[in-house]
C-alpha positions in Angstrom: 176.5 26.2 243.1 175.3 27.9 246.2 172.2 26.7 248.0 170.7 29.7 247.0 171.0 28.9 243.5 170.0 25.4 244.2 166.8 26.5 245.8 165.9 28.6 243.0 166.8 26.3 240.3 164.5 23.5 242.3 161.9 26.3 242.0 162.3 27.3 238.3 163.9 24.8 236.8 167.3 24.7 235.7 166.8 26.9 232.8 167.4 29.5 234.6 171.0 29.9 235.1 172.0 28.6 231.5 174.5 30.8 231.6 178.4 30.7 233.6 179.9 33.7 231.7 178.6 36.2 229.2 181.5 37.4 227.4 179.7 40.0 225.4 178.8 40.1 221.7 176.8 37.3 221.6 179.5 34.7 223.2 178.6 32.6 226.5 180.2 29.9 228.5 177.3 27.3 229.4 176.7 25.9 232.9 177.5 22.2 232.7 174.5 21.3 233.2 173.4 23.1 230.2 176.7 21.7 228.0 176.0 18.4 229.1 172.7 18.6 228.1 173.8 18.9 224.4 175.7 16.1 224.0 177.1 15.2 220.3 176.8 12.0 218.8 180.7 11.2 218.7 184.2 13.6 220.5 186.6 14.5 217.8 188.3 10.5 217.3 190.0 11.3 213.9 191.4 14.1 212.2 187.8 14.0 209.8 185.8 14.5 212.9 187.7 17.7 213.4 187.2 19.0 209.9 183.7 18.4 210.3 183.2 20.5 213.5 185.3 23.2 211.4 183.2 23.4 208.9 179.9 23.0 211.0 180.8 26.5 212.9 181.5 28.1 209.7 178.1 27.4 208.8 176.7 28.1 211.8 178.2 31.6 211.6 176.1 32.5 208.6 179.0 32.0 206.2 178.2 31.5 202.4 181.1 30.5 201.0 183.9 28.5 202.7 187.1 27.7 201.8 188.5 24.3 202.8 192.7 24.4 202.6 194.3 20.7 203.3 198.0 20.1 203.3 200.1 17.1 204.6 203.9 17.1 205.8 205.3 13.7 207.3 203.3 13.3 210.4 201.6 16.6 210.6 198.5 17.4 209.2 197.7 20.8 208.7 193.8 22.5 207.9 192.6 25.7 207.3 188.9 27.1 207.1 188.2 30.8 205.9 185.0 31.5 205.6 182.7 34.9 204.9 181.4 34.6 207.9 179.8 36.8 211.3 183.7 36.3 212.9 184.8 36.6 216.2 186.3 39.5 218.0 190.0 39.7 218.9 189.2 39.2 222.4 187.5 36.1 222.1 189.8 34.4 219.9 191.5 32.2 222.3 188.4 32.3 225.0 186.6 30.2 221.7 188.5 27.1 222.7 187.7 26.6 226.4 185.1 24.9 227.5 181.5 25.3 227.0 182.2 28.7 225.2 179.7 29.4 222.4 177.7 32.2 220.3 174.7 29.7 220.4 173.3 30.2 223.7 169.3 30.1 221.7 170.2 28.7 218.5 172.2 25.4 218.8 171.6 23.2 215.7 171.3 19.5 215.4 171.8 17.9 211.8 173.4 14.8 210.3 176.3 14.5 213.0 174.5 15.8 216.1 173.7 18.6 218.2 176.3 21.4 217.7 176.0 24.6 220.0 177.4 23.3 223.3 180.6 24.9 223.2 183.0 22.0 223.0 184.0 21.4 219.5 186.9 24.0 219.2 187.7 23.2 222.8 187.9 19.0 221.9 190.0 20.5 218.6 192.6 22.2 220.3 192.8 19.1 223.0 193.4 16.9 220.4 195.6 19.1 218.1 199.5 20.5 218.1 198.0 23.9 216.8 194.9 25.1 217.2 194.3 29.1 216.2 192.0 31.9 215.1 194.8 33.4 212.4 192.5 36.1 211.5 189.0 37.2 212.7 186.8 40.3 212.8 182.9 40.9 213.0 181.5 40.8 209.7 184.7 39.9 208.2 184.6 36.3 208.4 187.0 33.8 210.0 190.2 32.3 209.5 191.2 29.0 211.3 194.4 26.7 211.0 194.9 23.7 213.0 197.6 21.2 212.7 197.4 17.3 214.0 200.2 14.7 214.6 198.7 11.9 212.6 200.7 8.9 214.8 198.4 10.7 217.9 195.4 11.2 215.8 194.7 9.2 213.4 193.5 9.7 209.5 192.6 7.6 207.1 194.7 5.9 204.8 193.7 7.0 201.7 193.3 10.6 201.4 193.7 10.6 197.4 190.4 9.0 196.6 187.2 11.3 195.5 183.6 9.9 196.5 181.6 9.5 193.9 178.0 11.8 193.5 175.3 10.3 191.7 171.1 10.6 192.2 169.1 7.8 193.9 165.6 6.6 193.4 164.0 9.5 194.4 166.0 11.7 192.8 168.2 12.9 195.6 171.7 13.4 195.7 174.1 10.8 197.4 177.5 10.0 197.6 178.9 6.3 196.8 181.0 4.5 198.6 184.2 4.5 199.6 187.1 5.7 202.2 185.6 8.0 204.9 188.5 10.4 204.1 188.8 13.9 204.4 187.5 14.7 201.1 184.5 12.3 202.0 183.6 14.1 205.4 183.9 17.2 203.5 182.0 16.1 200.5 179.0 14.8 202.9 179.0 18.2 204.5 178.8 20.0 201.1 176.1 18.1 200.0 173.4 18.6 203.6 174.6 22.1 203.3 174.5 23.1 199.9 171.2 25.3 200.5 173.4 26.9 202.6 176.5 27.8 201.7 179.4 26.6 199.2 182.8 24.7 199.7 185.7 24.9 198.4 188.2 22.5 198.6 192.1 21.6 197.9 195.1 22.3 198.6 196.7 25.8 199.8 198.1 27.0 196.6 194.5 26.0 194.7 192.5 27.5 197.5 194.3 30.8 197.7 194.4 31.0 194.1 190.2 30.6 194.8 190.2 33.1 196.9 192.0 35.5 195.0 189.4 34.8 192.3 187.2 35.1 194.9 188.0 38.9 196.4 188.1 40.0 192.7 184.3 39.9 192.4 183.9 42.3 194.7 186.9 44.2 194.5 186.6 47.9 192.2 189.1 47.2 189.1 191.4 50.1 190.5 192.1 48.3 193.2 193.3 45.3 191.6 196.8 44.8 192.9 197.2 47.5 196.1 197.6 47.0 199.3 194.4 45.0 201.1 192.1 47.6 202.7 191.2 47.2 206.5 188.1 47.1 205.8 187.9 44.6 203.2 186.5 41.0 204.6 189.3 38.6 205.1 188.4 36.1 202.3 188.9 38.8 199.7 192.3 40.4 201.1 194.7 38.6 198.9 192.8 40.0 195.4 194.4 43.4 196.6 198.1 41.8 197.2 200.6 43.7 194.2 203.7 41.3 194.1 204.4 37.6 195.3 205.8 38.7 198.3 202.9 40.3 199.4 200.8 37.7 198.4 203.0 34.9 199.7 203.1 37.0 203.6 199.0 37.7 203.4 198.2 34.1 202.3 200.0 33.0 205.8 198.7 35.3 207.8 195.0 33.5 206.5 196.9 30.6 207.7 197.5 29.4 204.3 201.4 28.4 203.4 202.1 29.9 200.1 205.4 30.1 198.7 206.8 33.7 196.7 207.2 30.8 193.5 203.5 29.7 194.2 202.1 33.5 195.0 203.6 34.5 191.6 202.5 31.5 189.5 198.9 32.3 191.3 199.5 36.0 190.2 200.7 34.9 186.5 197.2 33.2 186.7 199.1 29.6 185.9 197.1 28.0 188.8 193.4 27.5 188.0 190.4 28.8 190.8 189.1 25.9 192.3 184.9 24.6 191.2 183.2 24.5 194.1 183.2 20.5 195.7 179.7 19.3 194.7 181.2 20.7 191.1 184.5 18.4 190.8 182.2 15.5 192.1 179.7 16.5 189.5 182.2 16.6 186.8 184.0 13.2 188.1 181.1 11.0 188.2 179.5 12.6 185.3 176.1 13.0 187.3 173.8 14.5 185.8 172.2 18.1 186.5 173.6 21.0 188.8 174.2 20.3 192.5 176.2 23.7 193.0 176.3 27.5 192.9 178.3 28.4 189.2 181.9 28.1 189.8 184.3 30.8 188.8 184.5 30.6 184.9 187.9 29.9 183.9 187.2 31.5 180.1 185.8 35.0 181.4 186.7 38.8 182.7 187.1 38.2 186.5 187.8 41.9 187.1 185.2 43.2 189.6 182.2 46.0 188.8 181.4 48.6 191.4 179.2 50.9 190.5 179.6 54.6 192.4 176.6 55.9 194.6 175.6 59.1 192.7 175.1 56.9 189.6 173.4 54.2 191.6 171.0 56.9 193.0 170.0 57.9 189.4 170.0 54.7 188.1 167.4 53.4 190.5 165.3 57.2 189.8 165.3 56.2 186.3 164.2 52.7 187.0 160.9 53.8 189.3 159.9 56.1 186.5 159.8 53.2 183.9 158.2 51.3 186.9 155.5 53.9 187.7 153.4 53.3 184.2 153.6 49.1 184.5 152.6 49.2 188.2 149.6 51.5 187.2 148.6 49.3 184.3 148.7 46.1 186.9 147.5 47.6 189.8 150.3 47.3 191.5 152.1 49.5 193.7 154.4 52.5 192.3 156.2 53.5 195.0 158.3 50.4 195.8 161.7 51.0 196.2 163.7 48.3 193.7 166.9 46.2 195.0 169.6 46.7 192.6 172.2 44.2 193.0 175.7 44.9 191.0 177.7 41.6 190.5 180.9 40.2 188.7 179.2 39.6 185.4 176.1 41.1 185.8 173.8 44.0 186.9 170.4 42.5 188.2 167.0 44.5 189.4 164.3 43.4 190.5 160.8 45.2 192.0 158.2 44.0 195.0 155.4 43.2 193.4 153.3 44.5 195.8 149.1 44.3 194.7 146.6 46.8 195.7 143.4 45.9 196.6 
């Protein structure tokens, strides 16, 4: 720092240079000062540490549905994270694991695990890892991350086969029991403090790109069942447009997701089941009662996607505010709201502002 800067910083206070780099598009590299100043509780110690952090930015990038892909062979340890999130430019896909590089400059978080927003996560990730990469990333099109550990160099535990259990304390409130702090666990906890927030999926990367297959068809018009993924389309629905295993096995892998052609045509065949979101197969497996989760995809109904076209959109919604006009008289309410018509999977819902006159 020059003595300049040191004078001024005396002056103002050191919240004035926060900032080392501005990338552009909302990315930063903090001072050290700064990154210092927002300290975690713990450094990545353990490969569940890292899948924490993983899932933490996924959150943090307004994602609402993540998908959670886990695979073991010999020593290696390999995890992937696609989400539907805000994603990351192609020219900040390797800058995002330096140092003190975040999108978080006014908007770092602290929860359950500690503050997050200093920039060092992806960077103590890809220290720590053999392979650490953004595989596919664009904004508004959500994020795909794989990153592969030596397990002799950083450690796991044991017993990765065991489920936690969910059940309700005292008070009502959801917990999980004991048992190993595993990779399912540190990804069940997160679920659970998150579940206002978005929704996990989780297994392995045949179930989880059967998921999101099931997933992209929700969205996806039925025409375009089966052709080649749009540009346009976010990444988390791109392999509901694949037309043959081949394609489906080479777009999986390119979501950093090993798929083989045998497993991308049994997915295609629809002989491996979507995946229930986390909290669900907890739910199910400790027969808790109640609903901790968003509705899974139901395995007994038309997953084919509905798009309605603008021009009958447009006179859809015209018919609607002329069945609204006589209600909102009758109520004094106001007649010239416009009404949010929201087309789904299974359902077409609408709903009007209530707005009262005086």
């Amino acid at each position: 720092m020059s003595d300049l800067d040191a004078f001024i910083d005396k002056v103002v206070g050191p919240g004035r240079f926060r900032v080392e780099d501005d990338f552009g598009n909302g990315f930063v590299r903090l001072r050290v000062s700064e990154a210092e100043r927002r300290q975690a509780k713990q450094d990545i110690r353990c490969v569940e540490d890292a899948v924490v952090e993983m899932l933490r930015n996924a959150r943090d990038a307004h994602a609402k549905t993540i998908f959670l892909a886990m695979s073991r062979s010999g020593d290696r340890r390999t995890i992937a994270v696609i989400d539907d999130g805000d994603g990351i430019p192609s020219e900040m896909q390797d800058v995002v694991f330096e140092p003190r590089v975040t999108s978080k400059l006014d908007s770092f978080s602290e929860d359950e695990w500690g503050v997050h927003g200093r920039g060092m996560a992806l960077y103590s990730i890809r220290e720590n890892a053999e392979e650490a990469r953004v595989c596919a990333s664009l904004p508004g099109k959500g994020s795909a991350l794989r990153v592969s550990f030596l397990v002799s160099a950083v450690k796991e535990r044991k017993d990765q086969s065991t489920l936690p259990t969910l059940a309700s304390d005292g008070d009502r409130r959801w917990i999980l029991g004991p048992g190993p702090r595993n990779i399912a666990r540190a990804a069940a906890e997160f679920a659970l403090h998150a579940r206002h927030r978005c929704t996990l999926y989780c297994g392995s990367p045949v179930e989880v790109a059967a998921t999101l297959r099931a997933y992209g068809m929700r969205f996806s018009e039925p025409s375009a069942i089966g052709a080649s993924p749009a540009e346009d389309a976010p990444f988390a629905a791109r392999l509901s447009f694949c037309r043959d295993a081949v394609d489906f096995s080479s777009c999986a892998e390119k979501l950093g997701l090993s798929v083989s052609q045998r497993s991308a045509y049994r997915i295609l065949q629809g002989d491996v089941s979507p995946l229930k979101p986390l909290l669900g197969i907890l739910r199910d497996a400790s027969s808790a009662p109640g609903s901790v989760e968003e509705a899974p995809f139901p395995r007994d109904c038309d997953a084919r996607g509905l798009k309605i076209a603008s021009d009958d959109r447009a006179a859809f919604v015209d018919a609607l505010k002329k069945a609204w006009a006589p209600l909102a008289e009758a109520y004094y309410l106001d007649a010239e709201v416009e009404p949010s018509v929201r087309v789904s999977r299974d359902g077409v819902r609408v709903t009007f502002p209530a707005c009262k006159q005086l």
